[in-house]
N, C-alpha and C positions, 0 to 999 in steps of 0.2 A: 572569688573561688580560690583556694590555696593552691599555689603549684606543687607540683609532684619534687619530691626531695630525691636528690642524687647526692652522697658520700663519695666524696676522695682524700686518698692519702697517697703524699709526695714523701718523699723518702729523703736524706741527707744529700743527694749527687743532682736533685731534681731543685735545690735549693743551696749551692753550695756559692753563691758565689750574685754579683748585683745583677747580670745576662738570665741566671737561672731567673730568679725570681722575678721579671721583666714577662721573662715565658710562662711563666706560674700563669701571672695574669691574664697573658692572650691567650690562654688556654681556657681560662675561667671565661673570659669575654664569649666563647663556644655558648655558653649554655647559659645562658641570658634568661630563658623560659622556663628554668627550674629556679630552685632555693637548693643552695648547696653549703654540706659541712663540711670542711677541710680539714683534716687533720695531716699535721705536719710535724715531722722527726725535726732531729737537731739537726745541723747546716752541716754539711762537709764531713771533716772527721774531726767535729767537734766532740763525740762523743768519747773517740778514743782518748784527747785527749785531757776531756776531763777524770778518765781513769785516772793514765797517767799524775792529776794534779789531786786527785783525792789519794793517790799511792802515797805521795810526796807529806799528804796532810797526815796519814797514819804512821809514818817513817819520823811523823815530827822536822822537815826537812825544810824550816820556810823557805830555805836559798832558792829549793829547786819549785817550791810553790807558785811563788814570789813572779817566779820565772815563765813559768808555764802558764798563770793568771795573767799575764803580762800577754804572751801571746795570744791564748784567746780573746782578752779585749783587743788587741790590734786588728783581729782576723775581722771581729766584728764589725768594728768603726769601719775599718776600710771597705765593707760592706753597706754597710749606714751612707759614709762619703757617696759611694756611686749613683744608689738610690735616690738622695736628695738633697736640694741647695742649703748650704750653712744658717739660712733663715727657715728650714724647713722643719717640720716634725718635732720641734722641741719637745715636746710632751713624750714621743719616742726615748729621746734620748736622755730626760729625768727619768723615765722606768728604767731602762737598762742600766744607767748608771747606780740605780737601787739595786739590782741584781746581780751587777758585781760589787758593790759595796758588799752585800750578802754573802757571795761567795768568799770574797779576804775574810771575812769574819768568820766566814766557817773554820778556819785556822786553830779559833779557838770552844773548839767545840770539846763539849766530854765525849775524850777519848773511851771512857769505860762503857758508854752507849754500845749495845751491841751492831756489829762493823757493819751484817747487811742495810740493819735501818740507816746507819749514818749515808751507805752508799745510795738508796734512795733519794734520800733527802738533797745528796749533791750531785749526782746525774741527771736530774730531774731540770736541770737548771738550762741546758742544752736547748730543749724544747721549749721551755718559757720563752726562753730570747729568740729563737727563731720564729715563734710564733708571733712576737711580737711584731717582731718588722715585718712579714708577710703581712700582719693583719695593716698596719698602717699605708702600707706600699698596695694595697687593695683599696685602701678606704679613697687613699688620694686619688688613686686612677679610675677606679669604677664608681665610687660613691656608696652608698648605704653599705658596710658591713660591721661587724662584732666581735672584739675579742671575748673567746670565753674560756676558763679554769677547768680543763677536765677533771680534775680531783675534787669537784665540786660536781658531777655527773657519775664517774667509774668510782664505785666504792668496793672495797675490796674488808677481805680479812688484812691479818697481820702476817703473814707470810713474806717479808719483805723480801725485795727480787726475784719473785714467785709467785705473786700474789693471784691469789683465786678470785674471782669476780663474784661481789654479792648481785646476784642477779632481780631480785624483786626493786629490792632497794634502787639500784642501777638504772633501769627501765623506769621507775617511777621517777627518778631524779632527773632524767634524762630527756621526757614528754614534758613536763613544766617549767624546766627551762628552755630547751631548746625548739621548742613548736612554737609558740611564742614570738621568740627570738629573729626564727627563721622567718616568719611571716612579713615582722616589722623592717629585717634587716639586711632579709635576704642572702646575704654570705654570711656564715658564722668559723669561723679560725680557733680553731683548740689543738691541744699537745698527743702526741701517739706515746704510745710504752707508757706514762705515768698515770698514775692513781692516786687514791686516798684510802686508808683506811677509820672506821668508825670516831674515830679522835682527831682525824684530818692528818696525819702524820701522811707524809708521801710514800705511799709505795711502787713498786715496779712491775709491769706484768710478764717478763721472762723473755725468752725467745720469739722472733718475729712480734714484738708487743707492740707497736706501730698499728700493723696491718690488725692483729687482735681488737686494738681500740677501733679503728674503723668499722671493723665487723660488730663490736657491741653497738654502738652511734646506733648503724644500719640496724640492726633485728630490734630497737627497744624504739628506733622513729619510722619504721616500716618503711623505711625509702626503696625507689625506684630499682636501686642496681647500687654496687660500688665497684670504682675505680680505682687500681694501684696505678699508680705514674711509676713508670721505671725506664730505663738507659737501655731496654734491650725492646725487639719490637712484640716480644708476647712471650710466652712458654716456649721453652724447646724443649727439644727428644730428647735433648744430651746436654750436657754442660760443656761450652765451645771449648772449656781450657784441657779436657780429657777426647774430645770429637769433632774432627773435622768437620764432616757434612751434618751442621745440625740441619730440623724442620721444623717448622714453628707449629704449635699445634693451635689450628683454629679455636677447635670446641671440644671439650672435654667435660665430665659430668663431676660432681662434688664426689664420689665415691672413688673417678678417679685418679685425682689429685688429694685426697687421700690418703690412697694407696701407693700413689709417687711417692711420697712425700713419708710415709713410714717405712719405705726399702732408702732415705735417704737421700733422695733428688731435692736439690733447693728449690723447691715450688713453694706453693702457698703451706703455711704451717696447719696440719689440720685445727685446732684451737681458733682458726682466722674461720676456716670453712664451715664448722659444726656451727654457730651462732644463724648463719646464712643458710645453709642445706635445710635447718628449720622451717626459717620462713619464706624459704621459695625465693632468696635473691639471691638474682646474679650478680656475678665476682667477674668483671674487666681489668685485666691486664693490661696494659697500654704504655707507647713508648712516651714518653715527654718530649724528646727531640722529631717523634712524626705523629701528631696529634691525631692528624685525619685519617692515620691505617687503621683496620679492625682491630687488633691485636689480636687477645684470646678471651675467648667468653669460659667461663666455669658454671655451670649451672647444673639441673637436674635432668636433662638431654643424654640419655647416655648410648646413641644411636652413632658417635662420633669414635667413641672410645679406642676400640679393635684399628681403626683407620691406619694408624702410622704406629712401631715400637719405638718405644724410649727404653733409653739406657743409662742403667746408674752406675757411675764407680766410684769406691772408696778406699784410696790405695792406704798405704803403710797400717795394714792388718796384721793383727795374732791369731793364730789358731792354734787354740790349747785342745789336748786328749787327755780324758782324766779315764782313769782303769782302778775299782777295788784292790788294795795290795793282800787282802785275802782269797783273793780269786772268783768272789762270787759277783752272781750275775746283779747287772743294774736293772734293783726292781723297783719299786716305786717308793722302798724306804729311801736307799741311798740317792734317789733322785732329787727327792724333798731335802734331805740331808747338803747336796750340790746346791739346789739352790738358794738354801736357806746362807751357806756360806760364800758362795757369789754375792748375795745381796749387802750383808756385810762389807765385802770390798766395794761395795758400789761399781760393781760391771755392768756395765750397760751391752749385751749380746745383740749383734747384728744377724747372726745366723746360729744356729743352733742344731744338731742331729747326734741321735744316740741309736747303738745294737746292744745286742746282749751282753758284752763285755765291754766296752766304752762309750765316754760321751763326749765331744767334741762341741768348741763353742767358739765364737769369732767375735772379736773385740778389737778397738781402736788401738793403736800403739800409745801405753803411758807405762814407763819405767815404774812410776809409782803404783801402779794397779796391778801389772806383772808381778813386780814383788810381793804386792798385800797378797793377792789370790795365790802364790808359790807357796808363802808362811800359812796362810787359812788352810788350802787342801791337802800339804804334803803329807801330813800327818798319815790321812786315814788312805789316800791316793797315792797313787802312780800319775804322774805330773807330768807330760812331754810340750812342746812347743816349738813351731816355726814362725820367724817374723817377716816382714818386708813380703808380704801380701796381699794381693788384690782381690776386691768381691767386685762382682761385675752382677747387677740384674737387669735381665732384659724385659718390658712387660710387652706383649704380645710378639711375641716371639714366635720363627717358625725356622727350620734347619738351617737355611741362610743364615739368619743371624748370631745363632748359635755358634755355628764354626766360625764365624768371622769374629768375635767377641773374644774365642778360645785360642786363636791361632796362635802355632807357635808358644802355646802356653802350656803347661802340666795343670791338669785340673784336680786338684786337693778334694774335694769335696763338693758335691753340686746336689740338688732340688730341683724340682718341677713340679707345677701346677697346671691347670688350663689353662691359665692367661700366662704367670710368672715361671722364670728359669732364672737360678741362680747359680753362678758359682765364685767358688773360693779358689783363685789360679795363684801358681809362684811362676 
């Protein structure tokens, strides 16, 4: 009889290092009675910097390539060194040594390729090598497991660093290989964030695209639940670097994590949750450093919700007022009109409210987007703006929370709901 399939995904800080990965394992050794997919980010802040060395590759820069290629294999090896003895893994260390041959040769790639695909193709490299070593440092210590090519599972359009999930394709690609796999091999090791698209070309899935590839895995092999591995011990109210007293929230429902998570709270990305809210599976949060705490469950349960308020803050905000310089009222021409030239700037609005005579809108602070939207609206508007402020939202909020959030502050503009209370304070 098949066991029941449990998905996780380990994140960059859950593998940074030869101690991580060690724990990776004794962590895996827990659930001996399932068949589990792992999917695993790149190591550390390998990501940032293969930015950095693909910046260097478009700058035309080998010095500083040269340079930076050079450090990430050191990061590596000395990874590889702690793992295992100088006679060990050889076949490890021919792939990786193909994979940075791969990357110096990217050096000389066509420049005229356009940049997001080229960036694809060499961020992507992160995860290959991490995954690599995971998967052999599994194979030795536990026995039976699998490397497998997510861009051979997650297919995508062409949208590179953005890419949309072809979803029929995906799920079908994804039960004949990896059911199979799972059965024979019992752990199977693949890459988070990367893809393919229709040509095999690598592409990328965007923000939080880790935990998104998890969530595809999970909804297309109907597994048990998925687990993030993270450094913290589950969800909290607040983000500890803006609030002191956070509270971890046990249980919370997919609807509202969310709703976190679109007023702005680093929770799970909704894109991770919609694949799962589907089919009925639940989403564990969990520390890596305390295996055996609950963390947080996410699921369809939303009898936990109202329990505890969370609070979001997003400091160094704009708030622009825009007013007809003809004087007439904002009717639903000139609304259409505002937004259709907002979108042109590419503003991204955090909060939003208009009367009869203005309309008022709350944006992230970028010199560059200030100005595009100052040149798009002046024309036909009255233009005003305050910087170096805060949007604080509270969800389930009650007068308590309110004045403690506010204190001491001028409140610019605020909103209320049943659940949510927003404001924009200086």
């Amino acid at each position: 009889m098949n066991k029941p399939i449990l998905v996780f995904k380990f994140g960059g800080a859950s593998v940074k290092d030869g101690d991580a990965i060690i724990n990776v394992v004794r962590i895996l050794e827990r659930y001996n009675t399932h068949n589990i997919l792992l999917v695993v980010s790149a190591m550390g802040k390998t990501t940032n910097n293969l930015e950095h060395t693909f910046q260097a590759f478009m700058e035309r820069d080998l010095d500083v390539f040269t340079e930076r290629l050079t450090v990430l294999n050191n990061y590596h090896t000395e990874i590889i060194n702690s793992l295992f003895k100088p006679q060990e893994a050889g076949k490890l260390r021919n792939e990786l040594q193909l994979i940075f041959n791969q990357i110096a040769e990217y050096f000389n790639e066509d420049i005229t390729i356009p940049r997001a695909q080229l960036y694809d193709g060499f961020i992507s490299f992160g995860e290959l090598i991490s995954s690599k070593i995971l998967q052999c440092k599994i194979e030795m210590d536990l026995g039976l497991s699998k490397w497998i090519d997510t861009r051979t599972n997650i297919l995508t359009d062409d949208l590179f660093q953005k890419a949309n999930v072809q979803w029929p394709n995906s799920i079908k690609a994804i039960r004949k290989q990896c059911l199979p796999a799972l059965e024979k091999h019992g752990i199977l090791v693949t890459q988070g964030f990367i893809a393919a698209n229709q040509d095999g070309k690598t592409t990328t899935l965007g923000r939080e695209g880790s935990d998104y590839s998890a969530a595809i895995f999970a909804h297309a092999l109907e597994s048990e639940s998925v687990t993030i591995w993270k450094d913290v011990p589950g969800m909290l109210n607040a983000d500890p670097k803006f609030f002191k007293d956070t509270i971890k929230l046990d249980r919370i429902s997919f609807r509202e994590a969310i709703e976190l998570s679109y007023y702005g709270a680093s929770v799970i990305h909704p894109k991770t949750l919609k694949p799962l809210q589907n089919k009925k599976i639940p989403l564990l949060v969990k520390s890596f450093t305390a295996p055996d705490e609950p963390g947080t469950i996410i699921d369809v349960d939303t009898s936990n919700d109202h329990m505890v308020p969370s609070f979001i803050f997003k400091k160094n905000q704009v708030l622009f007022s825009i007013t007809p310089k003809d004087f007439s009222f904002l009717i639903e021409a000139n609304l259409s009109d505002i937004f259709s030239k907002l979108s042109e700037a590419k503003a991204e609005i955090n909060i939003m409210q208009n009367s009869a005579l203005s309309f008022s809108f709350l944006i992230d602070h970028d010199p560059m987007k200030i100005a595009s939207i100052l040149d798009i609206l002046n024309t036909n508007y009255e233009v005003k703006y305050n910087t170096d402020l805060e949007l604080v939202t509270v969800r389930h909020y009650d007068k308590k929370t309110n004045e403690f959030v506010c204190q001491n502050k001028k409140i610019l503009l605020q909103q209320r709901t049943r659940n949510t209370a927003r404001f924009v304070l200086a």
